[in-house]
N, CA, C and O atoms as a Maestro MAE file, in Angstrom:
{
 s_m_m2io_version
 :::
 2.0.0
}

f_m_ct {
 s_m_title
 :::
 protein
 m_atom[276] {
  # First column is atom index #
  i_m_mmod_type
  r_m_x_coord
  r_m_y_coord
  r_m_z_coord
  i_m_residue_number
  s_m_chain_name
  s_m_pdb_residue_name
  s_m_pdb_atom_name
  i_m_atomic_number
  :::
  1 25 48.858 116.354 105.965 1 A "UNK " " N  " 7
  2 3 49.473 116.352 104.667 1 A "UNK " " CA " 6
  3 2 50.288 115.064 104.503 1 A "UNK " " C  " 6
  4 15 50.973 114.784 105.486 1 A "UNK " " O  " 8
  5 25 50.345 114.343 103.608 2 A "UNK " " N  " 7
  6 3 51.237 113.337 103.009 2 A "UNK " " CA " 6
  7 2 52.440 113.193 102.576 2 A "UNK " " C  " 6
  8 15 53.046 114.021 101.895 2 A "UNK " " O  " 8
  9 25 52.904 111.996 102.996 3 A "UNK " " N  " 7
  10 3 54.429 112.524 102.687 3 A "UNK " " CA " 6
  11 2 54.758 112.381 100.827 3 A "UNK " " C  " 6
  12 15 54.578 111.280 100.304 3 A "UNK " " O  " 8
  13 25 55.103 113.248 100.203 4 A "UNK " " N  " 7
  14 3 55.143 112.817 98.761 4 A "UNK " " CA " 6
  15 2 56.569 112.357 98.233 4 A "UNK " " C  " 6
  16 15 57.458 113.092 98.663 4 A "UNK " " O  " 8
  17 25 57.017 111.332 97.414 5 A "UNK " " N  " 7
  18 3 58.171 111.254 97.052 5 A "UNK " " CA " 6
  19 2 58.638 112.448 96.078 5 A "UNK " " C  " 6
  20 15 57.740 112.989 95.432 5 A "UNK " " O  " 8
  21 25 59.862 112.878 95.920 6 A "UNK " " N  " 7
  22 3 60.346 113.610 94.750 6 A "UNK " " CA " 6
  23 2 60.041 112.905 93.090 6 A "UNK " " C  " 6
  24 15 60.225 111.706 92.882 6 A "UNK " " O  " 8
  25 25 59.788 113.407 92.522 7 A "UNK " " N  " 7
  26 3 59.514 113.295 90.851 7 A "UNK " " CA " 6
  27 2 61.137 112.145 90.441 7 A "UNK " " C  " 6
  28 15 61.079 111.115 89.769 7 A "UNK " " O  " 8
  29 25 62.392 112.712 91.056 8 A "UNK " " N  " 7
  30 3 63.273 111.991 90.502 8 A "UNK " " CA " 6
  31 2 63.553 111.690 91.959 8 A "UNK " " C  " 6
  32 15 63.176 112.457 92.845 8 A "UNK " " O  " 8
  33 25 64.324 110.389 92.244 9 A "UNK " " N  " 7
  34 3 64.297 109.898 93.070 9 A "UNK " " CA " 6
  35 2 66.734 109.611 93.429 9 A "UNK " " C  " 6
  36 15 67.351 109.121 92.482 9 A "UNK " " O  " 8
  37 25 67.231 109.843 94.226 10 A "UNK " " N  " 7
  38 3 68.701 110.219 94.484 10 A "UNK " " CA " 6
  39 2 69.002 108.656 93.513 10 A "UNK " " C  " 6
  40 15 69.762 108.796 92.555 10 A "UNK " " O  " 8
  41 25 68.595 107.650 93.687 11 A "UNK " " N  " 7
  42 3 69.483 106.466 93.091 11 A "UNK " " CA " 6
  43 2 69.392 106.340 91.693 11 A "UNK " " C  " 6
  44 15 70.249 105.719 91.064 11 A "UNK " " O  " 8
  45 25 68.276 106.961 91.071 12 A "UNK " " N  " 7
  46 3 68.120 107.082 89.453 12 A "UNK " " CA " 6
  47 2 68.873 107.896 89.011 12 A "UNK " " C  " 6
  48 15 69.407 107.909 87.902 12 A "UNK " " O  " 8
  49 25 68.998 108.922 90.200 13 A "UNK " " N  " 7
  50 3 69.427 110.244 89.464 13 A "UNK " " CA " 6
  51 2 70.831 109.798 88.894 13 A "UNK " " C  " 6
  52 15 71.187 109.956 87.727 13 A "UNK " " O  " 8
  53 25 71.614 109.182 89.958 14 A "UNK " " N  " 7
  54 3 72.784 108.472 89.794 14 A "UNK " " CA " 6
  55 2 73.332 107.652 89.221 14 A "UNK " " C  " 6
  56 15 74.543 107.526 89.038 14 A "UNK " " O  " 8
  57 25 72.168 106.777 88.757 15 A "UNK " " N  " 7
  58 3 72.464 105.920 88.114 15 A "UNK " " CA " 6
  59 2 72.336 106.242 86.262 15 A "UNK " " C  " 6
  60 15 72.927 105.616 85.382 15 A "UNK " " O  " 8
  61 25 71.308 107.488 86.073 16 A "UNK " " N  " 7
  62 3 71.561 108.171 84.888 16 A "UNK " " CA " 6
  63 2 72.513 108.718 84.898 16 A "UNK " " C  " 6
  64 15 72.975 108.708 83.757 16 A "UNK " " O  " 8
  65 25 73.179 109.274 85.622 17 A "UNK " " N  " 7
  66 3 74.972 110.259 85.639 17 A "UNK " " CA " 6
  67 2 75.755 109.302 85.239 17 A "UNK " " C  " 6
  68 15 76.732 109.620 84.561 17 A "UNK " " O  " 8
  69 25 75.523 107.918 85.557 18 A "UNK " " N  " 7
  70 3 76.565 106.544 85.387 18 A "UNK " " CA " 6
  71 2 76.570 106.438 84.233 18 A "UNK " " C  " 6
  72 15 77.503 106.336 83.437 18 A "UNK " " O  " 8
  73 25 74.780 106.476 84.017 19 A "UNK " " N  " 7
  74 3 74.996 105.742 82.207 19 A "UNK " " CA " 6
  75 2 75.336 106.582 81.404 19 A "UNK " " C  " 6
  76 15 76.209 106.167 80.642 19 A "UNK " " O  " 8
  77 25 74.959 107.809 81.205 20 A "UNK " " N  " 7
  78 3 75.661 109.089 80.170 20 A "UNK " " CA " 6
  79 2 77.364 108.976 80.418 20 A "UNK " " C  " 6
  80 15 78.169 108.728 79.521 20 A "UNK " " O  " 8
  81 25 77.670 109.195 81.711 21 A "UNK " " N  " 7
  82 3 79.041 108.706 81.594 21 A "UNK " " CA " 6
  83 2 79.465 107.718 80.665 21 A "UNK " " C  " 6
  84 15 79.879 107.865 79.515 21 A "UNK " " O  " 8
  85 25 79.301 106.713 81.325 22 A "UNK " " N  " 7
  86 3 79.411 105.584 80.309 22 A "UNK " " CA " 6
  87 2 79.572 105.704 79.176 22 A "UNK " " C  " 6
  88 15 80.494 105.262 78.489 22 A "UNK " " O  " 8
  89 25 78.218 106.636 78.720 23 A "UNK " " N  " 7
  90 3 77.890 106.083 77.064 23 A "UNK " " CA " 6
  91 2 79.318 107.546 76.448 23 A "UNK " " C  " 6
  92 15 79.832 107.615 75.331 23 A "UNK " " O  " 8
  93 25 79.512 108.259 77.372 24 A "UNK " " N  " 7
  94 3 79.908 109.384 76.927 24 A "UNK " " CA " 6
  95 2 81.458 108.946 76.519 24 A "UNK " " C  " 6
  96 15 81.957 109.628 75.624 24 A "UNK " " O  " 8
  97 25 82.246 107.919 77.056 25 A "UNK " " N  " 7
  98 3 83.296 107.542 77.262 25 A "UNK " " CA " 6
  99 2 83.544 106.213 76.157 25 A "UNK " " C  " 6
  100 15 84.661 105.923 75.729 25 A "UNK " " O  " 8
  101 25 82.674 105.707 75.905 26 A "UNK " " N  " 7
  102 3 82.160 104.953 74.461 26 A "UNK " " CA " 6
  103 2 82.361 105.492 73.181 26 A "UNK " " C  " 6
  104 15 83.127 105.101 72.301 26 A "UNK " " O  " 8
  105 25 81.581 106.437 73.186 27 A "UNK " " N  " 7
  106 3 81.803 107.841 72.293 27 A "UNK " " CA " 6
  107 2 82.715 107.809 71.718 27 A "UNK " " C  " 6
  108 15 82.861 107.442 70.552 27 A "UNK " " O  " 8
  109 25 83.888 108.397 72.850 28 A "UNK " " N  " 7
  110 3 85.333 108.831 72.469 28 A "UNK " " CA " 6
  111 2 86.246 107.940 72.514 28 A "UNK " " C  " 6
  112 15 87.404 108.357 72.507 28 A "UNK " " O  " 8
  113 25 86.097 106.978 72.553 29 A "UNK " " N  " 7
  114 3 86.642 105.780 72.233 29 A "UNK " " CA " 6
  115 2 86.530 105.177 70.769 29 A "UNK " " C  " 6
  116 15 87.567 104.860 70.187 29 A "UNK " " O  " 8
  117 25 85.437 105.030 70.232 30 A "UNK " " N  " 7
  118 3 84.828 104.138 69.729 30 A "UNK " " CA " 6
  119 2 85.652 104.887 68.151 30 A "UNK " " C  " 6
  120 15 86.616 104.231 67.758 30 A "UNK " " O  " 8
  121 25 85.391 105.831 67.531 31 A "UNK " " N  " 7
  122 3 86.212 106.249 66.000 31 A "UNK " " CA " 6
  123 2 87.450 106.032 66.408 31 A "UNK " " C  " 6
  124 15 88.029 105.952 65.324 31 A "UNK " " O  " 8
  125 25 88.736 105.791 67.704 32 A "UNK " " N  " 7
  126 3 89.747 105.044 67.175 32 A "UNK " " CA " 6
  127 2 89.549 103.773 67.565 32 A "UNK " " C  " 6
  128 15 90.734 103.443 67.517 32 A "UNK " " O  " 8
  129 25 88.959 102.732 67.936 33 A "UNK " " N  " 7
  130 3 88.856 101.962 68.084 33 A "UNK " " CA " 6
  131 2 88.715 101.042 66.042 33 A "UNK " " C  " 6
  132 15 89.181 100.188 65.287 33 A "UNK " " O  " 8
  133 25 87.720 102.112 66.203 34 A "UNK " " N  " 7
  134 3 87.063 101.098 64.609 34 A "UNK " " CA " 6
  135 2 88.292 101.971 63.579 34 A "UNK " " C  " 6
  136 15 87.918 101.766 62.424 34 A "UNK " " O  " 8
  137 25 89.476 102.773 63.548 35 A "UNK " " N  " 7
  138 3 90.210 102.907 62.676 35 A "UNK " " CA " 6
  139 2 91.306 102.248 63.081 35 A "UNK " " C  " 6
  140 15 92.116 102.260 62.154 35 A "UNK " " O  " 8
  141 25 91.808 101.562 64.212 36 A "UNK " " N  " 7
  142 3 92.533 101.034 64.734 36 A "UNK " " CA " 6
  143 2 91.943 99.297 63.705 36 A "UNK " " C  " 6
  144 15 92.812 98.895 62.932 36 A "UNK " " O  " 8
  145 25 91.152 98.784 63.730 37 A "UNK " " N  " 7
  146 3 90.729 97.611 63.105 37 A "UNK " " CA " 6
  147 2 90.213 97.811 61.754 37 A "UNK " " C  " 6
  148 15 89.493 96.970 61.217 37 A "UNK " " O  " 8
  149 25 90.465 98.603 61.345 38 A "UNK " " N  " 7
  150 3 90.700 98.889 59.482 38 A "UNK " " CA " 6
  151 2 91.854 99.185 59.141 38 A "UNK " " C  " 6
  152 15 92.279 98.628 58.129 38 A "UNK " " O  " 8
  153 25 92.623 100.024 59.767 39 A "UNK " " N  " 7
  154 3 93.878 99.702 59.804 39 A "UNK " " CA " 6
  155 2 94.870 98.453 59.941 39 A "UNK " " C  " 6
  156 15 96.100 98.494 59.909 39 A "UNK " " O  " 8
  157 25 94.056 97.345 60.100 40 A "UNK " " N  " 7
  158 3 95.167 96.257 60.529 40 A "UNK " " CA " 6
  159 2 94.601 94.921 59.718 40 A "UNK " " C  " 6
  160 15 94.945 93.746 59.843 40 A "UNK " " O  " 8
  161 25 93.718 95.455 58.939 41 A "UNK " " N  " 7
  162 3 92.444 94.156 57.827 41 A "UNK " " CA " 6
  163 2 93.777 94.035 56.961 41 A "UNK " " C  " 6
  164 15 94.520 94.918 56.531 41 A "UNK " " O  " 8
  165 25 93.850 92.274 56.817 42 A "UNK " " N  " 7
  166 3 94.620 91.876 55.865 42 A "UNK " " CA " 6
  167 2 94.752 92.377 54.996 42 A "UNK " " C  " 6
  168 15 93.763 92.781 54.385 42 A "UNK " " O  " 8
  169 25 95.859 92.565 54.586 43 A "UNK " " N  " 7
  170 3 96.397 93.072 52.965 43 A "UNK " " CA " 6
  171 2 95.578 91.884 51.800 43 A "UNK " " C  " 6
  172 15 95.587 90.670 52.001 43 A "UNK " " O  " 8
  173 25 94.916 92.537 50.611 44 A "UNK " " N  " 7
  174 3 94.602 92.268 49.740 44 A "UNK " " CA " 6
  175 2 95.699 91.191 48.871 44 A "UNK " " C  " 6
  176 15 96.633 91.796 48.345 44 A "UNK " " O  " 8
  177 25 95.690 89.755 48.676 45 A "UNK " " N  " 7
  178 3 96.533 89.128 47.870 45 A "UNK " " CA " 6
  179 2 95.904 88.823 46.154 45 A "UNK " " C  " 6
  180 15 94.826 88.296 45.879 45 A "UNK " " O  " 8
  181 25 96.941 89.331 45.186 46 A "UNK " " N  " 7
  182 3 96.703 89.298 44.046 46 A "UNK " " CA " 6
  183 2 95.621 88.519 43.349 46 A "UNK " " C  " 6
  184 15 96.157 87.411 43.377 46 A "UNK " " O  " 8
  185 25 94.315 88.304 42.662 47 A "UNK " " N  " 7
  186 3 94.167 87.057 42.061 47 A "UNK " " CA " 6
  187 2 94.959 86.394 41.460 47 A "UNK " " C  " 6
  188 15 95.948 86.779 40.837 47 A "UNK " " O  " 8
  189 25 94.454 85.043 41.657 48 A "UNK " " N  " 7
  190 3 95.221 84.145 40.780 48 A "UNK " " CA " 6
  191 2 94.888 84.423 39.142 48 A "UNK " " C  " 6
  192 15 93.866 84.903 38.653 48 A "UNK " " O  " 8
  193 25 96.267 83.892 38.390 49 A "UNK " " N  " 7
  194 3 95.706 84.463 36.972 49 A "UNK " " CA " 6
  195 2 94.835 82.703 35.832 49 A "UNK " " C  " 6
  196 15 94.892 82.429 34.633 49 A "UNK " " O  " 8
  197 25 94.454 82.295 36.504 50 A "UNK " " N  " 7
  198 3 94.015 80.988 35.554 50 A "UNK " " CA " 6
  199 2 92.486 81.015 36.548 50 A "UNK " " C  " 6
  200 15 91.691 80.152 36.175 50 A "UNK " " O  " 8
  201 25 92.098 81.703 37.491 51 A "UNK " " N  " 7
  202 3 90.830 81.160 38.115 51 A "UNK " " CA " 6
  203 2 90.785 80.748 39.858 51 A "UNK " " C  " 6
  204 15 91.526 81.102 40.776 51 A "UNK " " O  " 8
  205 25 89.922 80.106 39.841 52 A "UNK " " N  " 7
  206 3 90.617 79.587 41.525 52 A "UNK " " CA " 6
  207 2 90.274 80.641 42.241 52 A "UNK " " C  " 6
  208 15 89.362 81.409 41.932 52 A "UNK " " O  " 8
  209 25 91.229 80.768 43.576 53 A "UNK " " N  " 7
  210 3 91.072 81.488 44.471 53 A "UNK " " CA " 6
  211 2 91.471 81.159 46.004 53 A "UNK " " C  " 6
  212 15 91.253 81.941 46.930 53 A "UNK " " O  " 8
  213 25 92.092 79.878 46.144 54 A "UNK " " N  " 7
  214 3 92.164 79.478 47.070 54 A "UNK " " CA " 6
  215 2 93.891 79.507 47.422 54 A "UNK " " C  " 6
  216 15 94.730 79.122 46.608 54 A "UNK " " O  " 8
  217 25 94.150 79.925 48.497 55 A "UNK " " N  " 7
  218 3 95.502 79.931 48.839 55 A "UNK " " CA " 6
  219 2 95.191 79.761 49.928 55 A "UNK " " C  " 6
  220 15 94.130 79.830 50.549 55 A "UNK " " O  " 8
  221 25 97.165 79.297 50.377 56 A "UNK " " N  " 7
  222 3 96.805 78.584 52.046 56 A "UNK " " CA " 6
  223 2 97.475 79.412 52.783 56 A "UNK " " C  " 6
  224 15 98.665 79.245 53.050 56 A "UNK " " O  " 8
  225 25 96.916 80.192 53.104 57 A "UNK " " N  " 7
  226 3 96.835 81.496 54.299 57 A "UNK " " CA " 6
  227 2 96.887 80.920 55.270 57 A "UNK " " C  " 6
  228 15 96.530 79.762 55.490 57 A "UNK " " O  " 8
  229 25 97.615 82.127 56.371 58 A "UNK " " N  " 7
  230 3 97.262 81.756 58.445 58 A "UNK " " CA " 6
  231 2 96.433 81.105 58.755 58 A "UNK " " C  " 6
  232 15 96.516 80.045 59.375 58 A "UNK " " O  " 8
  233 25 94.884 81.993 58.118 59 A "UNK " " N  " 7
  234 3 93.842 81.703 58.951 59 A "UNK " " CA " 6
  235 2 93.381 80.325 58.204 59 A "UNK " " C  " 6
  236 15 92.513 79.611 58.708 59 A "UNK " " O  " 8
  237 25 94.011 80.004 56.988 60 A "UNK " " N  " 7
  238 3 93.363 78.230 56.684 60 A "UNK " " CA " 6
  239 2 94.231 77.365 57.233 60 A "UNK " " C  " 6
  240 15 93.728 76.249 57.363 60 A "UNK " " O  " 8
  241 25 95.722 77.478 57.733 61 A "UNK " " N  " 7
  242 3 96.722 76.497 58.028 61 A "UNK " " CA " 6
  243 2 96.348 76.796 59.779 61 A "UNK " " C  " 6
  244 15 96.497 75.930 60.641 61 A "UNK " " O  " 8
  245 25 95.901 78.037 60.019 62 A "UNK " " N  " 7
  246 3 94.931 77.067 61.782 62 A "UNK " " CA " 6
  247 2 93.967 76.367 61.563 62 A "UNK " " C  " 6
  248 15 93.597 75.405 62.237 62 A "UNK " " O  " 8
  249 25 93.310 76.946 60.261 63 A "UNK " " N  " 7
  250 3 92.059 75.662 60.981 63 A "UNK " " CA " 6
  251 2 92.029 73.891 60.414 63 A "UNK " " C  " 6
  252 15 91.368 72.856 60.500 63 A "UNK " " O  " 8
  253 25 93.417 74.547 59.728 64 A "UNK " " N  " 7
  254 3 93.544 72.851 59.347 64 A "UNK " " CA " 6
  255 2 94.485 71.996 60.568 64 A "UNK " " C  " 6
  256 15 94.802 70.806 60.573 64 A "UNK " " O  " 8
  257 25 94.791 73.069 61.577 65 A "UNK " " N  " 7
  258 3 95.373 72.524 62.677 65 A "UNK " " CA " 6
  259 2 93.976 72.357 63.815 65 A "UNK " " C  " 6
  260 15 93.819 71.899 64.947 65 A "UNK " " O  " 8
  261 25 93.523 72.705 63.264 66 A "UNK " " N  " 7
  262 3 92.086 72.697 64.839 66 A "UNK " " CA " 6
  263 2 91.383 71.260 64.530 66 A "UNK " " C  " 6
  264 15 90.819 70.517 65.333 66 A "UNK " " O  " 8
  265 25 91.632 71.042 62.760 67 A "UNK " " N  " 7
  266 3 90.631 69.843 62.691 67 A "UNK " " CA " 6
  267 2 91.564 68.375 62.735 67 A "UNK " " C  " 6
  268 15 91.239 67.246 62.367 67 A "UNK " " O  " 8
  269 25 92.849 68.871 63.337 68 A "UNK " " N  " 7
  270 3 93.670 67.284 63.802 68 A "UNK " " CA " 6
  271 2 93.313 66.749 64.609 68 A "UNK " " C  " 6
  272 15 93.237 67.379 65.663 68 A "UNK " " O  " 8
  273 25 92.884 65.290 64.614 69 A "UNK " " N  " 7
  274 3 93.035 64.497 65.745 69 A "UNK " " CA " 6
  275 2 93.939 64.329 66.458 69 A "UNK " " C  " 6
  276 15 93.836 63.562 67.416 69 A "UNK " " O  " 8
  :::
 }
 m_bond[275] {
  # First column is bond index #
  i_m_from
  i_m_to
  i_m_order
  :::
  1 1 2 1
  2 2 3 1
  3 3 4 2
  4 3 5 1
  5 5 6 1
  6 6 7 1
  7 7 8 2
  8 7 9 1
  9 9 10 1
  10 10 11 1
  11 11 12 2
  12 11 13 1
  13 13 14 1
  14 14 15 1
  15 15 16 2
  16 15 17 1
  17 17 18 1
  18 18 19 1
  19 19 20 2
  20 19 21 1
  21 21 22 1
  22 22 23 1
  23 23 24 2
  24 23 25 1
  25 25 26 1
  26 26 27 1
  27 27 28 2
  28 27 29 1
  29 29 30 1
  30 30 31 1
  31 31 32 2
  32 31 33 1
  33 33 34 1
  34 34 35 1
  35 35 36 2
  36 35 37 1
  37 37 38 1
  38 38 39 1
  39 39 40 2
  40 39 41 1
  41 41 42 1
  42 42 43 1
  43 43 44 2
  44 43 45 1
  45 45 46 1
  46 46 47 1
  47 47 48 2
  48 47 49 1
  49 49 50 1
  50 50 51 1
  51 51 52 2
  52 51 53 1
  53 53 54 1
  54 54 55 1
  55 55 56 2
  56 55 57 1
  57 57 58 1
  58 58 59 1
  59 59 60 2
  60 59 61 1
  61 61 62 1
  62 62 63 1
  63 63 64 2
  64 63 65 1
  65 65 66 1
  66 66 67 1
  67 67 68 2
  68 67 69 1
  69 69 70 1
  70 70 71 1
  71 71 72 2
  72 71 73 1
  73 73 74 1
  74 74 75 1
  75 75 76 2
  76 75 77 1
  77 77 78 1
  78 78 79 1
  79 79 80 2
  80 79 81 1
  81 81 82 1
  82 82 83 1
  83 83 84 2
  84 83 85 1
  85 85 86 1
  86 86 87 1
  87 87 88 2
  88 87 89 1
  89 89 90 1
  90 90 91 1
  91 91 92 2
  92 91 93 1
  93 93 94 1
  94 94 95 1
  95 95 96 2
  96 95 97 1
  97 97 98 1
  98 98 99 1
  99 99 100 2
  100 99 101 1
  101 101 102 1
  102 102 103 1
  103 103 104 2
  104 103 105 1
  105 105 106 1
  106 106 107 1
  107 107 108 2
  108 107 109 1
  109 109 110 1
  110 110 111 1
  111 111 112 2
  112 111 113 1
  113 113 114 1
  114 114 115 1
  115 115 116 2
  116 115 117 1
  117 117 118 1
  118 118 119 1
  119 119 120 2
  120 119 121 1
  121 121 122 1
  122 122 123 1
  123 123 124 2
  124 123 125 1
  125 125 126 1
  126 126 127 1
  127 127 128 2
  128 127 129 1
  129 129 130 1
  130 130 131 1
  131 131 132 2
  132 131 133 1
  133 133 134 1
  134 134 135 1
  135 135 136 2
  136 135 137 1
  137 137 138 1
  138 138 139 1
  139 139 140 2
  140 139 141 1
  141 141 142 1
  142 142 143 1
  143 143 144 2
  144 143 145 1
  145 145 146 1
  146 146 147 1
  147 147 148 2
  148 147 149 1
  149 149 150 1
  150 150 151 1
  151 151 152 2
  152 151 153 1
  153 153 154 1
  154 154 155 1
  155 155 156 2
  156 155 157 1
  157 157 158 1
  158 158 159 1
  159 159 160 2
  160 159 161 1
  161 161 162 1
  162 162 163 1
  163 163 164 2
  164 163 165 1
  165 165 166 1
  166 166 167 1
  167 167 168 2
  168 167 169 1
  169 169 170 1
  170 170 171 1
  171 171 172 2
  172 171 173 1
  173 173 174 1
  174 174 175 1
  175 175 176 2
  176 175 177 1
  177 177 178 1
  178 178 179 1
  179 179 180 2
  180 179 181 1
  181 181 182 1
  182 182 183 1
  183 183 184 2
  184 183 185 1
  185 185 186 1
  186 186 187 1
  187 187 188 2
  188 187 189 1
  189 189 190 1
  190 190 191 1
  191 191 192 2
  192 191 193 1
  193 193 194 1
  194 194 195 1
  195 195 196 2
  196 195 197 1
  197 197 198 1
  198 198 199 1
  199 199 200 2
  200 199 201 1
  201 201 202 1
  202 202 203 1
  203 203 204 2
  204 203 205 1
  205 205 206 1
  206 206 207 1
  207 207 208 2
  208 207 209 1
  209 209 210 1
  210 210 211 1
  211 211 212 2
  212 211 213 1
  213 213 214 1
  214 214 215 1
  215 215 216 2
  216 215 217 1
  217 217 218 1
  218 218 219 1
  219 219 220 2
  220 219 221 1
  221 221 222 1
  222 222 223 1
  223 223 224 2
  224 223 225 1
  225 225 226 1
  226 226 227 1
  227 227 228 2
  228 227 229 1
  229 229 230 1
  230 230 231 1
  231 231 232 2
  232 231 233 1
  233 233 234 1
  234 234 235 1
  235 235 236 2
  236 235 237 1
  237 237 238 1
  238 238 239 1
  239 239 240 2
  240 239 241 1
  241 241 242 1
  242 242 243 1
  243 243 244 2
  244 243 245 1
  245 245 246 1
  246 246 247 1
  247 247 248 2
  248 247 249 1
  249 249 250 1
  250 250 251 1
  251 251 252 2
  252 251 253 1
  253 253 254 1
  254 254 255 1
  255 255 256 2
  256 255 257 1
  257 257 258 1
  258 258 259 1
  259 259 260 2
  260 259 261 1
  261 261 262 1
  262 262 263 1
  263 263 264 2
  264 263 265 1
  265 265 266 1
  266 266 267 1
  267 267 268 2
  268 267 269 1
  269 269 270 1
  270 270 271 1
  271 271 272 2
  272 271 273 1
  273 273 274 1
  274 274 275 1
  275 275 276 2
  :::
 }
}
């Protein structure tokens, strides 16, 4: 008689327990994660009333610091 391997084999088996873990712990993470970063989206600033749209916000006064020589 031959020796036959098992259908599932001990290091898969384990290594599927890892990944469901994993993914399982993702899961329950993940809805506060993504209300944690909607919660913290810049506040909405008024339009301007003549047109336009451009104001000099954080994120434009860094990158007008990134493009100094």
């Amino acid at each position: 008689m031959q020796d036959q391997k098992p259908a599932v084999s001990r290091r898969s088996l384990f290594a599927g327990a890892a990944t469901v873990g994993a993914v399982a712990a993702a899961t329950s993470v993940l809805p506060t994660a993504v209300q944690n970063l909607s919660a913290k989206a810049a506040p909405e600033l008024p339009k301007p009333e003549r047109g336009g749209g451009y104001s000099l916000s954080e994120h434009v006064k860094r990158y007008y610091q990134t493009t100094r020589v």
